[in-house]
N, C-alpha and C positions, 0 to 999 in steps of 0.2 A: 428569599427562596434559595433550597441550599443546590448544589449542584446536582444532578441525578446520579444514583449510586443503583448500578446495574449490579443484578447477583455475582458476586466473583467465582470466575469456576475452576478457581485455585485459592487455596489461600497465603494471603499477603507476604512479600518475602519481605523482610526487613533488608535497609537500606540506607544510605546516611542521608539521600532526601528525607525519607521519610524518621530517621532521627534526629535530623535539624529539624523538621515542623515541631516533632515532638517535645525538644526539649523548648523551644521555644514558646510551645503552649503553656509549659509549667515554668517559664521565666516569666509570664506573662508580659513579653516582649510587645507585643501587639495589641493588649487587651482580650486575648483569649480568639483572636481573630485569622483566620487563613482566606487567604483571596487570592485566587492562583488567575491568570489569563492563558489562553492561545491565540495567539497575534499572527493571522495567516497573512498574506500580501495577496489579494485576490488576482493574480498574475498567470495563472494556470490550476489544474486540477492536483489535489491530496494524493501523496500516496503512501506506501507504509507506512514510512519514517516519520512522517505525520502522525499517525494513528499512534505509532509510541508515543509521541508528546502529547494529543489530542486524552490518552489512556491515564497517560501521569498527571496531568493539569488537571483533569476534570476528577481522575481517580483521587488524589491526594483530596483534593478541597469536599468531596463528598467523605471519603474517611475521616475526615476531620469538623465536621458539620458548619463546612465555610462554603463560597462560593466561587465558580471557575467565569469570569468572562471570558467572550466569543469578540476579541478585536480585532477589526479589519486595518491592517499595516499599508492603506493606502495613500500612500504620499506621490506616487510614480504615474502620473495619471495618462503616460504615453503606451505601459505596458496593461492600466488593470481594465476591467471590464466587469458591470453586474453580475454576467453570467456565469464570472467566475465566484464571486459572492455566492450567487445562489446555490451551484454544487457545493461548494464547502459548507454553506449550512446545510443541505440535504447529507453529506456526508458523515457531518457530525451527527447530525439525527441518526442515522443509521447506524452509526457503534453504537447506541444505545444513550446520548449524552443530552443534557436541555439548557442551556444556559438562562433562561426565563428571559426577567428582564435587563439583564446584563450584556444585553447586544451593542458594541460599539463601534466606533468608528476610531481614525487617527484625524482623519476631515473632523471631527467634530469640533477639536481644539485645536483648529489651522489659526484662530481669533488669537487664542492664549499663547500659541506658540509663537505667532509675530510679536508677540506686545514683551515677550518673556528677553526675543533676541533683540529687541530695541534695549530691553534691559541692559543686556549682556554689552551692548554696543556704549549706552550711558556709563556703566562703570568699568569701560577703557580694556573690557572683557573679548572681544569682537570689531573687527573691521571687515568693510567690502575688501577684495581682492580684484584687482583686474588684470590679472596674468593670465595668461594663455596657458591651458592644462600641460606643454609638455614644460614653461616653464618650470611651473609649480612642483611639477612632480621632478625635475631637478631639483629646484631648492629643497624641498622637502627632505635629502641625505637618505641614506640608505641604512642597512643593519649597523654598519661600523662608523657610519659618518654622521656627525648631529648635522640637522636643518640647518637654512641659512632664512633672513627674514625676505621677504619680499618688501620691494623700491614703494608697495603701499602701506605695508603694515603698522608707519606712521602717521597715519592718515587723521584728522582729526576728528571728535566727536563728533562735531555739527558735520563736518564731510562723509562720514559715514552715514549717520541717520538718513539725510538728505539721499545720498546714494541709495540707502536698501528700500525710500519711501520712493525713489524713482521705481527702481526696478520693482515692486509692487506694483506701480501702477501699468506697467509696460513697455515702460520708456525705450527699454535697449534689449537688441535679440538675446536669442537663447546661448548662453556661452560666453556674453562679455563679462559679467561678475561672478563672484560668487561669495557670498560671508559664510566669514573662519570664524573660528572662535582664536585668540589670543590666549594659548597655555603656556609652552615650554617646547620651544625650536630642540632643544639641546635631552629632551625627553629620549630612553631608551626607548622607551613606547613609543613607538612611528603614529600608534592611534590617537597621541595627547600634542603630536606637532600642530599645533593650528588647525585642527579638524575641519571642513567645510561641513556648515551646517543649513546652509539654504541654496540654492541653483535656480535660475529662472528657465523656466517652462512657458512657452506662450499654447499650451493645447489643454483641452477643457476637461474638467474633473466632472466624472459619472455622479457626483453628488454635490459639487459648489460651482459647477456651470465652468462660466468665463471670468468669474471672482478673482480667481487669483492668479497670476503670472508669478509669482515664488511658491515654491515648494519644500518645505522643510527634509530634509534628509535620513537616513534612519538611526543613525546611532543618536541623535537630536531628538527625536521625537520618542524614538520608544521608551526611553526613561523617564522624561516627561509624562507621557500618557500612562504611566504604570505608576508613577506618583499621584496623579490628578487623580486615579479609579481607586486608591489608596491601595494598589497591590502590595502584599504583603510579601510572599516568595514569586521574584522572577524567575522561569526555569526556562532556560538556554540551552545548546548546544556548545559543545567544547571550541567551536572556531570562533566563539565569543569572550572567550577567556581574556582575552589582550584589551577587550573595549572595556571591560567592567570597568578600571579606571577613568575611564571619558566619561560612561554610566554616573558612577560616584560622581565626580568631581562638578559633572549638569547639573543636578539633582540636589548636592550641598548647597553649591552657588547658591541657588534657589531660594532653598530653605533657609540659608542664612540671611538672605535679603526677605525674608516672611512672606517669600510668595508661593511655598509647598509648603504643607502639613507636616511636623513627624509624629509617629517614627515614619522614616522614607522605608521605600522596598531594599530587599538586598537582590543582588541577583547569584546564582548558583547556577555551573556548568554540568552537563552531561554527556556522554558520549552520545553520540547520533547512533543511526543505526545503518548499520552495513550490512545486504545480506548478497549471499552470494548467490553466481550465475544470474545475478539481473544489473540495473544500474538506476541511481536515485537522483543523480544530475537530471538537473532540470534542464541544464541545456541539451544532455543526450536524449531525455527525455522529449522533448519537442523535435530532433532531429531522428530518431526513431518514426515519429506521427508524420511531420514534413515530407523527409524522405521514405512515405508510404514503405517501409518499412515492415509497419502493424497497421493496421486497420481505424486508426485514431484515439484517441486515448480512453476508451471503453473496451479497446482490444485486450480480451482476457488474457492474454500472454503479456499485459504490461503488470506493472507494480506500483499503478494507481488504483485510488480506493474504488473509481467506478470500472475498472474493468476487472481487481476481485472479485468483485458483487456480480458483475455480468459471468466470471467464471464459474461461481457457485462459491466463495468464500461469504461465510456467515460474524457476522458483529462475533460472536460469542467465541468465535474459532480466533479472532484476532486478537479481543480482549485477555483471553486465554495465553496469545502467542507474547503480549506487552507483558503480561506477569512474569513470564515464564522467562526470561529473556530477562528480567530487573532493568536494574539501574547501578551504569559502571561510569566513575572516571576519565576507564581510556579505552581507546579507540579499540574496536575486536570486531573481526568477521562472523556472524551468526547465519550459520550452515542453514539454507531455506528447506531441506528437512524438516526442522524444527517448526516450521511455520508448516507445510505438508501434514509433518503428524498431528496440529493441533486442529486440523482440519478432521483429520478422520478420526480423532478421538470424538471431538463435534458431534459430528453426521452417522459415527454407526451408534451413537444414542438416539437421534432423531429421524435419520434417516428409512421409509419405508423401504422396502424391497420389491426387486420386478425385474424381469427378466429381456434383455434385448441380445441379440444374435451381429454382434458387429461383422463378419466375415462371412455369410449366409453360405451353407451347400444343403442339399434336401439330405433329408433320409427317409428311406421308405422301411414301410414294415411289413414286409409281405405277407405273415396271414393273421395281418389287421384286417377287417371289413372296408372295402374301400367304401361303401357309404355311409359309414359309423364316425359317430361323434360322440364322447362324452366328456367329464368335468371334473379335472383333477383342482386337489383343492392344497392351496400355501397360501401361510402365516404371511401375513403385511409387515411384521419386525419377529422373527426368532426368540427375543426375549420379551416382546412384550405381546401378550396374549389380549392384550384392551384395545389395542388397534384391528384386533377382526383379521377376516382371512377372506382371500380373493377366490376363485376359479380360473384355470386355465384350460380352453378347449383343449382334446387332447383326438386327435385323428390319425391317418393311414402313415401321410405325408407330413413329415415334421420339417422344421429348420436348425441345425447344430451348427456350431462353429468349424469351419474348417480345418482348424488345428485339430478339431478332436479326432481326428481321421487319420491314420497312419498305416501306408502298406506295410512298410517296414520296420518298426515301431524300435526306438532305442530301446537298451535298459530302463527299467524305473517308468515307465510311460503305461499307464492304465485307462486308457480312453480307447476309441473304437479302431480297432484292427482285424485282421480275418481270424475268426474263430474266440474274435475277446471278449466279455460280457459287458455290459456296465448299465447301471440303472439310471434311467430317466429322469432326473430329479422330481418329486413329487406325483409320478408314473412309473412305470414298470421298467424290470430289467429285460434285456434286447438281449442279442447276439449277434454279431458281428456275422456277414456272410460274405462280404467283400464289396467293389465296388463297381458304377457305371463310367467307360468311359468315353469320351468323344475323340472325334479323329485327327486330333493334335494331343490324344493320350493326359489330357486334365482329365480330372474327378469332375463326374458333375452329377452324381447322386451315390450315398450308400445304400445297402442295402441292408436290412435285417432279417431277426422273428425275435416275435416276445413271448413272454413265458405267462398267459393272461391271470395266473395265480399270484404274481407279487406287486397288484399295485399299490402305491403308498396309503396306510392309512385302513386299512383291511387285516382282520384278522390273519396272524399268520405271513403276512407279506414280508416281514421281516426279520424273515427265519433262513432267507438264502442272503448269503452274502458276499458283494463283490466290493473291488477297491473301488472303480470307476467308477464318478458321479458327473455328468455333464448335464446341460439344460438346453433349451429345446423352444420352439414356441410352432404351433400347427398352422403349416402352410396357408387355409383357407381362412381364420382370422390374424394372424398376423398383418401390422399396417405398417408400412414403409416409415423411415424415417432418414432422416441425415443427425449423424452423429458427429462430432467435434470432436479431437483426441488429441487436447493441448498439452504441451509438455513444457522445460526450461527454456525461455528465451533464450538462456546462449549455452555452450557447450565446456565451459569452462569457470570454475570458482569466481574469478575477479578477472572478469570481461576489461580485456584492453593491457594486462601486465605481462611481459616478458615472458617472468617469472611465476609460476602459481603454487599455491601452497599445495604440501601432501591433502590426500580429500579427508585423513581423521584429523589432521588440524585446524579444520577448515573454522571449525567454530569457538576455539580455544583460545582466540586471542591474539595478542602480537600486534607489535604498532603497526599504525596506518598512518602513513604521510599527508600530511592536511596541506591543502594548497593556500599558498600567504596571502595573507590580506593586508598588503602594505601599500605603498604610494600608487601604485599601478590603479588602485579600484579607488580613489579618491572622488570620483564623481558617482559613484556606486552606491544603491542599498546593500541591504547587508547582502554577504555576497556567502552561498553555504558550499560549507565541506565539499570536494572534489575529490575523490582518489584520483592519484597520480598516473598517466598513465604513460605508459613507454611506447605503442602500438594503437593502430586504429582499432578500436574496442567492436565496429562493428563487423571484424573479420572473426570475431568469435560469435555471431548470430548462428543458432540454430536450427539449420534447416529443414527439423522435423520436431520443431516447435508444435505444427499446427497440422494434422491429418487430417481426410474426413473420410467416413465411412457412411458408403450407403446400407443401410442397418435395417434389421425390422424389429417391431417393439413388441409389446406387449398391448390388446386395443385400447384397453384404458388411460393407458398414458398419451394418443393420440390428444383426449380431450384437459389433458394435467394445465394447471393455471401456469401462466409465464411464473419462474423463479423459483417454481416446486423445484424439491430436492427428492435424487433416489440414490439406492442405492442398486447398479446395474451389478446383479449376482456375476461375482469370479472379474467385474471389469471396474470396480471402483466407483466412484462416488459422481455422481450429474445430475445438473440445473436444466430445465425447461428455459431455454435462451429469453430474456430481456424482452427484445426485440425482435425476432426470426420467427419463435415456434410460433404455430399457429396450426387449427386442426387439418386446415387444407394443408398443412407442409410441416410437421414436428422437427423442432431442432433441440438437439441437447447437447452441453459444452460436458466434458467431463475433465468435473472441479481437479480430483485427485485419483490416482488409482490406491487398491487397497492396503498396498505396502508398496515403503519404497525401493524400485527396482531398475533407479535411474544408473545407466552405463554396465545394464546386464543386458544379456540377449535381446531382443525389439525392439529396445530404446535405443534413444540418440548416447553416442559414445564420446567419451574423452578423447581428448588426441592425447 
């Protein structure tokens, strides 16, 4: 079964992933074969930077009529949990991706992985260690200084085995051993010093119970399990650059003692993806949710895949955003822009049209009929004539925005003022007569007349003509709503630096300092990319992030299915909430607004 291959809604940019598979299919390196994986750690929820590798793994292997497994990197059985399993397959389904029957585990081959390092242990490859982690990570030497061995590393054959067959069974807490592999102390590569490849765990695995008290490690296991599934291209992130030699050097061993296949997989680096004014750490990521912060990790102000989804971002707008964006080398900042505009490219194809009044004030129309109603009629999308066309009651007593209202109107401002015309959208043109006010001198109704000769849609109506075009919805059916009006989690390109980039370079590139993965994370899975930060990154949170406005809608949208998308004419693009709307109480997030007009007037500003 090949991978699923979702309409691209760009086409393919060329790439040197994608011309290593290539030439490699015409070397017939593999036997005409591509088998990519994504190897999640079901540790917590997906979020963009995901979805780029989630796009490339599954995208390449369906361009190439191979197939992507779906492997769970669960070796750490103190941080994973099903639950987290289950989001990430429902996540991956939702970009549009299927892995069939290629669902895997790293528990699957916890059997082959013990039997591989007894191997490793028989051919003088591998010894138990019983040093105490800050020993170890002294001897271990630094960038300038090679390793030193540890007082076990002599340890003999039968003393090993016996030890890692104890610590299998349970024999000794968490923390008294741990087996190394036996490389090269004096290695530039701090990853090829003696690597730790197994730790004892006495806590029970969501899928092998109370089986095992050893736990295999990740740079151990994941080249292993990418051998055994006979993966063809491994695709990493660049803070894995340093391991591919430990990668190699597993995975030989192996094969050269006939207990892996070849050809073996190779692995190949990518840059991660950085975008800006958010944060992809998983640790700031949980400390965001923790420290309530955001609302949990469905909070559509996060930059995981389920609280996109809950914002109104669509598979197609993300698929769209992992194209568009390729595949680089090296590290570079990708302006969320970029990810904004492929949203409303998305959505004002699909997107219907409807009108809501986020900032409600009346207008009256003084010789309307105060008991008269009738049915002004607009297009459900402007260019697509197949989607039909609504009604909108149209009455004495309207609802306008309150911006459209100005007693003293700058230059350039064509909306309602004393003595200014402007047409109704999809109804008539008014005139401005001035305003009501209360005894703290707010507005708290306009006033008009209309001209009952031009309304839309009628011969001749559009034969007078004004600049001003505002919209409207009639007091008597208009239904209340609560409206959402999310913006950038923080207020600054790269939350937490000093220093920030000009904002046109924000997507252009320029290194990013990757945090080291040396002696210090020795008891560690893989440990990802960090930007560097100089300051507490949560002093740059944006306080207006998250608005709400009490709104009125349009009635039809009262009864709109959870996850309907519209587009709210003049106010950008919104979701019918997840979880909230409902007809007794309409809630809608708004995805995006219809251009970007972040750190202009309304919006949240730059320092």
């Amino acid at each position: 079964m090949t991978a699923a291959a979702p309409q691209t809604e760009t086409a393919p940019s060329s790439n040197f992933l994608r011309q290593i598979i290539a030439e490699d299919l015409r070397a017939r390196k593999y036997g005409g074969r591509v088998v990519t994986r994504f190897p999640p750690e079901p540790n917590g929820y997906l979020h963009i930077g995901h979805a780029k590798s989630i796009c490339l793994n599954f995208g390449l292997a369906a361009e190439n009529g191979g197939v992507c497994h779906l492997r769970f990197d669960d070796t750490n059985p103190v941080k994973e949990d099903v639950e987290y399993e289950e989001s990430i397959k429902d996540a991956v389904h939702w970009l549009g991706y299927d892995w069939g029957p290629h669902l895997y585990h790293a528990s699957d081959y916890f059997e082959r992985l013990y039997e591989f390092a007894r191997h490793f242990i028989k051919a003088g490859l591998a010894y138990v260690d019983s040093s105490n982690p800050e020993e170890m990570r002294r001897l271990r030497g630094t960038l300038t200084e090679p390793g030193r061995p540890s007082i076990y590393r002599e340890r003999s054959i039968e003393e090993n085995l016996d030890l890692f067959r104890r610590m299998k069974e349970g024999e000794f807490p968490d923390g008294a051993h741990v087996l190394r592999l036996n490389i090269d102390l004096a290695s530039p590569n701090i990853n090829l010093r003696d690597p730790a490849i197994y730790r004892i765990r006495h806590t029970p695995h969501h899928r092998t119970g109370d089986k095992w008290c050893v736990y295999p490690l990740y740079d151990y296991t994941h080249c292993i399990s990418d051998a055994l599934e006979r993966i063809t291209h491994s695709l990493c992130t660049l803070e894995f650059q340093d391991h591919r030699p430990l990668y190699d050097w597993v995975i030989e061993q192996l094969a050269e003692a006939g207990l892996l296949q070849r050809p073996l997989p190779h692995q190949y680096e990518f840059a991660r993806l950085n975008l800006t004014y958010t944060v992809m750490s998983k640790r700031k990521l949980i400390e965001l949710v923790e420290g309530k912060y955001v609302d949990g990790w469905d909070d559509p102000r996060m930059p995981t895949l389920v609280g996109l989804r809950r914002r109104g971002y669509t598979p197609e707008a993300i698929r769209l955003f992992a194209e568009r964006i390729g595949v680089s080398k090296a590290h570079q900042w990708i302006d969320i822009g970029m990810l904004e505009d492929c949203l409303r490219e998305d959505l004002n194809v699909r997107a219907e049209r409807r009108i809501a009044v986020l900032d409600p004030i009346k207008l009256v129309i003084d010789n309307y009929p105060a008991d008269r109603e009738e049915e002004c009629i607009a297009p459900n999308h402007p260019q697509k004539p197949e989607l039909g066309r609504r009604s909108l009651p149209f009455a004495r007593e309207l609802w306008i925005e309150r911006d459209d209202y100005e007693e003293a109107p700058p230059k350039g401002y064509f909306r309602l003022s004393p003595g200014a015309e402007v047409r109704l959208r999809y109804g008539y043109i008014v005139k401005c007569l001035g305003a009501e006010r209360d005894v703290e001198d707010n507005v708290v109704a306009v006033h008009c007349t209309y001209d009952p000769d031009t309304r839309s849609g009628t011969p001749g109506a559009e034969r007078r003509k004004v600049k001003g075009n505002i919209h409207w919805l009639a007091v008597r059916s208009a239904q209340s709503a609560e409206v959402r009006l999310y913006d950038r989690l923080f207020i600054v390109p790269q939350p937490g630096r000093a220093t920030q980039p000009n904002e046109a370079g924000a997507n252009s590139g320029g290194p990013a300092r990757v945090a080291s993965t040396g002696p210090d994370t020795i008891f560690d899975d893989h440990v990802p990319f960090d930007e560097a930060t100089e300051r507490n990154y949560l002093d740059d949170l944006n306080p207006e992030a998250r608005k709400t406005a009490k709104a009125y809608v349009e009635p039809a949208l009262v009864s709109a299915p959870r996850e309907a998308r519209y587009q709210f004419e003049r106010h950008g693009y919104f979701i019918a909430d997840a979880i909230d709307h409902d007809p007794s109480r309409p809630v809608f997030n708004r995805a995006v607004t219809l251009r970007d007009s972040w750190g202009k007037e309304g919006s949240a500003k730059r320092p």
